[in-house]
N, C-alpha and C positions, 0 to 999 in steps of 0.2 A: 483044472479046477480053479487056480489061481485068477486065469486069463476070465476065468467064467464071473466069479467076483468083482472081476475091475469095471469088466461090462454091466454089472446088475447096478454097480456103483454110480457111474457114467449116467446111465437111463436113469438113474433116482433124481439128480442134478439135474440135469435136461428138462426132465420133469418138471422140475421145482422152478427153475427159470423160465421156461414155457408156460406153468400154471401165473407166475408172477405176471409178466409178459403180460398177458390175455387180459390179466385182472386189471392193470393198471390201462391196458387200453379201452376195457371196458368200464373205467370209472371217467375215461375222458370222453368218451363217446355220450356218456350221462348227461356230461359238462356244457357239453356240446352250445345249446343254447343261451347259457350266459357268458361266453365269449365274444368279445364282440372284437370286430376285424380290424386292427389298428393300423395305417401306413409305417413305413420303414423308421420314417422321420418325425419328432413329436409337433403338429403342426401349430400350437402354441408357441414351441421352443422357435421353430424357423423362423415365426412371425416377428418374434423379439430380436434374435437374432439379425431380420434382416433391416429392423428398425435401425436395432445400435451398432448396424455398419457403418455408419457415419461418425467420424471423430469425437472425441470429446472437445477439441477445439472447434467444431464446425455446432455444434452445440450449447457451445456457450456463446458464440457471435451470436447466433438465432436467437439467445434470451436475450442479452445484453445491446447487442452491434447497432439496433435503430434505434437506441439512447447518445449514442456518441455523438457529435455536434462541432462543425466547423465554427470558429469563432473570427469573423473578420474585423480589424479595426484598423481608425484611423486616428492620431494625431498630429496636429500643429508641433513644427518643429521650428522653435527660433533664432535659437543658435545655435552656436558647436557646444554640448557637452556629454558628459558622457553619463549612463544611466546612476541615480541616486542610489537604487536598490539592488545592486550588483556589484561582488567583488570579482566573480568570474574575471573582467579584464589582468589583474594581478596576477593569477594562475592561466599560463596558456593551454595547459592542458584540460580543461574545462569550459564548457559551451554550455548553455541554453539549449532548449531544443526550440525553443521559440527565437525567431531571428530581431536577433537585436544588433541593430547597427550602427557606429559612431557618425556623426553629421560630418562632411566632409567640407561643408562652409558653412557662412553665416546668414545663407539667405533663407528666411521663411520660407516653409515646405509642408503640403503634405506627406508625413508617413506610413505607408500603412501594411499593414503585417497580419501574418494569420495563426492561431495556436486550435486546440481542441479540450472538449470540455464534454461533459456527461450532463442529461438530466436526470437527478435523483427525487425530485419531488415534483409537484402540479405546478408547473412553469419553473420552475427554479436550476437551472445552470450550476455545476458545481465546475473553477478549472483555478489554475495558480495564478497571484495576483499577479506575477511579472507580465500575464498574457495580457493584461487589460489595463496596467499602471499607468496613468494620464491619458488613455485614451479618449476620445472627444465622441465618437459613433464606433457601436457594435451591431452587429448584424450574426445572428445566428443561422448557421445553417442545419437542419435534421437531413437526415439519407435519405428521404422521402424527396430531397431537393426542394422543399420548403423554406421559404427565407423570413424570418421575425427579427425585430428590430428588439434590443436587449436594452437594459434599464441596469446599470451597477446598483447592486444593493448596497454590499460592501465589500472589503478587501481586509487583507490583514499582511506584510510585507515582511512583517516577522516570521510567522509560517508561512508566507506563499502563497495564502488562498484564496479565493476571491468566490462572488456568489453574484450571479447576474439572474434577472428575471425578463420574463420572456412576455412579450407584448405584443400577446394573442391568445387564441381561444384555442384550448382541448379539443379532445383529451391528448395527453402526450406520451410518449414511450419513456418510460420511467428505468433506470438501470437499478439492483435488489444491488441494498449496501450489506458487505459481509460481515464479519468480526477479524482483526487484524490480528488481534488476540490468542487466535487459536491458528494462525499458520505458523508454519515451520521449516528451515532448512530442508533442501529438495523437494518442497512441494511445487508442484506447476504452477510456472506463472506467464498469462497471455496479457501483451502489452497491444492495446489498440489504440487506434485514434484517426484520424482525418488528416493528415500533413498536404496542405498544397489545396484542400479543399478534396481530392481524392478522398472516397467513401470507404472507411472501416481497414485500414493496414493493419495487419493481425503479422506478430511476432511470436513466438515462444521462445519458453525456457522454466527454468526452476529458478526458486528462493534461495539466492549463495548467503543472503544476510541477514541477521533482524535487528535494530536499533544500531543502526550505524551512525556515531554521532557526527552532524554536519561539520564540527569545526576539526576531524579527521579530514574533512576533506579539502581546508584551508580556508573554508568558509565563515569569517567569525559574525553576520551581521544579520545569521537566521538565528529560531532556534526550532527547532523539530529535528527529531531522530529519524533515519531511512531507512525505507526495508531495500536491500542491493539485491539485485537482478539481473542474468545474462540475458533475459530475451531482449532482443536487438531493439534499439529506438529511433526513430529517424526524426531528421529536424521538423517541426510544427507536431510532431507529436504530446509536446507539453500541456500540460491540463486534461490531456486524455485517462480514462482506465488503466489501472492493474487489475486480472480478472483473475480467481481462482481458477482448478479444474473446473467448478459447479456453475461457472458464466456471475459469479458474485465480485463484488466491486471491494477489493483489498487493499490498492491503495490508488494513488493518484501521481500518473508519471510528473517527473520533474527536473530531473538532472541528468545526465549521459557525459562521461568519461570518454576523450578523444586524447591522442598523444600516448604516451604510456600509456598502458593499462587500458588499452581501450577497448572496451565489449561492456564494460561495465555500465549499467543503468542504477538509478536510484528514484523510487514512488517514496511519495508521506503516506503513512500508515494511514486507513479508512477511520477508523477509530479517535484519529487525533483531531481529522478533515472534520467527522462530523460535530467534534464538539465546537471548534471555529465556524460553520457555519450556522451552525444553532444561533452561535452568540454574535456575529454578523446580521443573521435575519432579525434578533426578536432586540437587538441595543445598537446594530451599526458600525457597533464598534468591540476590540475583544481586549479584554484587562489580560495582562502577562507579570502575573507578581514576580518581583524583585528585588533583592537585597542589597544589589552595585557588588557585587565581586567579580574576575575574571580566575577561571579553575584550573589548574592544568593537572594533568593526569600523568601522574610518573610510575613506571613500572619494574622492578627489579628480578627479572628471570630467573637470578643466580638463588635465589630465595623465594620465588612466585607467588610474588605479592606484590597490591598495588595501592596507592597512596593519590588521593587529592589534595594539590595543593592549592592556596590564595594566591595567585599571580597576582592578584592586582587589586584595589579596593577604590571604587568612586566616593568622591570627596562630598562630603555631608548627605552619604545615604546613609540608610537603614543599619549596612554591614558596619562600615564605619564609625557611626554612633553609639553602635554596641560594643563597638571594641576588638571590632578583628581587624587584622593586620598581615601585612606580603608574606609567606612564608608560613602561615599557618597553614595545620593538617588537617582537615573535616575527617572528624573519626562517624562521627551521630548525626542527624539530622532527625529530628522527631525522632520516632520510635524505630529508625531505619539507620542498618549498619551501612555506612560508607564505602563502594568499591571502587565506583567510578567516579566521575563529573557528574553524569546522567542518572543517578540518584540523588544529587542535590537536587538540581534542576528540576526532576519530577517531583522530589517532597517538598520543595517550597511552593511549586505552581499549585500542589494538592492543597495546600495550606491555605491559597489564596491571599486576598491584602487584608488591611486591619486588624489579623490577629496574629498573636507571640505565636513563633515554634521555636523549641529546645534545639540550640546546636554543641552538639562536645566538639573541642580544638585540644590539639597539642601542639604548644608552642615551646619548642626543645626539650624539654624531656618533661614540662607541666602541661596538667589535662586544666583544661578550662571550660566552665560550662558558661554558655550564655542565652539568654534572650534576644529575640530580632524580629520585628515588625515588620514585613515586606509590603513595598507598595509598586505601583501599578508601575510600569518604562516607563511612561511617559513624564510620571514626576522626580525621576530619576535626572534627564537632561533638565530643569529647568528649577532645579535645586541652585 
């Protein structure tokens, strides 16, 4: 009786699963016609897919790479001296990536030497001024192997940058300038350029650094902060691109670490470049407000905290007349607290010439506030 129960149970299930069963194949069987037969693979997806198998660096060359530009020059060499606009010689562990070389006698010569350089604008050459300082003829060259005769617009020796125009007819491969502003430690950084007249030498690496200040690196006769970079640099690569992932123009190579410490690269921020060539195209020349101090940056671990001090103060500037003195502390600068050097240097440049900014000093245990006019370098030597 019992066995008869289990069985009548069994058949009811059965039932009920078989009635499901049927139902549900008969509600797809209905279905039938709005299905439609899709491949294994979504062929949008593979399409993209087989697009963005190609690099993100082989994708930023392709935007930027026939912007990049051999820069040939030549000058008259008269005697033996050695470059005006470089302390490199003093530090050996420090090169140019553009080949600068001491004259070995005193006979007039041509010299002539090649660096690289981007166009960012309708003819306009953007590369560092060391590539083109006293040069007498330039000759551009595009990857196209096209050769145009260049015209120096201007230069700036302070920051390094130079702006040449191009002496011929469009249209041109233009390189898209980024914001320097918004990169960051470990972001990609693709260092390109032309070295030897060779077309587009592509490097990687990441962002090791951001505002690294030049006179860290012994160099006291720039001023611009660096963004520091492992991807590898070769000599003539100077004046060439820093590229983001996106093929955008971040900064602009310039220096490379040999000797100790070598892998190390350093670009000028895009952001700095472009307000020096602004002011190179549209006046020839670029104002660099100044106050005549030298800063040195002291740091105490034991307490981690860091202090600028007045090293030094040039005689009948700005600083001086107001009243500061070797061994002051820059606590204030305008409305900006003091941590480094590179907060002065950026609040006075912000401030520009001919008008007062607010600086607090502590001179041994008194706070002193002062006024201070900054004027241009130039009238700083000639005071």
């Amino acid at each position: 009786m019992f066995l008869k129960k289990v069985t009548q149970n069994k058949l009811k299930k059965f039932s009920f699963k078989k009635f499901f069963f049927l139902t549900y194949l008969a509600m797809g069987l209905i279905n039938i016609p709005n299905v439609k037969c899709q491949p294994l693979v979504n062929q949008k997806f593979d399409k993209e897919f087989t697009i963005s198998n190609g690099s993100f660096i082989t994708k930023a060359i392709k935007k930027t790479g026939a912007s990049v530009v051999t820069i040939d020059t030549q000058r008259l060499v008269k005697n033996k001296q050695f470059s005006k606009d470089s302390r490199i010689f003093i530090d050996p562990y420090f090169e140019r990536f553009f080949g600068l070389q001491v004259p070995r006698d005193n006979e007039p010569r041509i010299e002539q030497s090649q660096g690289s350089g981007f166009i960012f604008a309708d003819g306009l050459v953007m590369t560092n001024a060391h590539v083109v300082n006293g040069s007498e003829k330039l000759v551009v060259g595009l990857s196209s192997g096209a050769k145009y005769k260049g015209k120096l617009i201007g230069q700036d020796l302070l920051t390094d940058i130079a702006v040449i125009k191009l002496e011929g007819i469009g249209p041109w491969p233009k390189a898209k300038l980024g914001d320097s502003s918004k990169i960051e430690v470990g972001d990609w950084a693709i260092a390109v350029g032309n070295p030897y007249g060779l077309e587009n030498t592509v490097t990687l690496g990441i962002i090791s650094n951001l505002n690294r200040n030049i006179s860290q690196l012994g160099i006291y006769d720039k001023k611009f902060e660096l963004i520091q970079t492992d991807a590898a640099i070769n000599p003539g690569n100077s004046g060439g691109p820093l590229l983001n992932s996106k093929g955008d123009v971040i900064g602009i190579n310039t220096l490379i670490r040999s000797g100790p410490g070598a892998g190390l690269s350093f670009a000028i921020p895009i952001n700095k470049a472009k307000d020096i060539a602004s002011q190179l195209i549209n006046n020839g020349r670029v104002i660099h407000p100044m106050i005549g101090i030298n800063l040195i940056d002291e740091n105490y671990f034991e307490i981690n905290k860091s202090i600028v001090k007045v090293g030094y103060v040039v005689p009948n500037s700005p600083a001086e007349i107001s009243g500061i003195r070797i061994n002051d502390v820059i606590i204030k600068v305008g409305k900006r607290d003091i941590n480094n050097s590179s907060d002065v240097i950026n609040e006075i440049s912000n401030n520009g010439i001919n008008k007062y900014i607010n600086i607090t000093l502590k001179r041994k245990s008194k706070i002193i506030k002062i006024k201070v006019k900054p004027t241009d370098i130039k009238n700083l030597s000639t005071r």
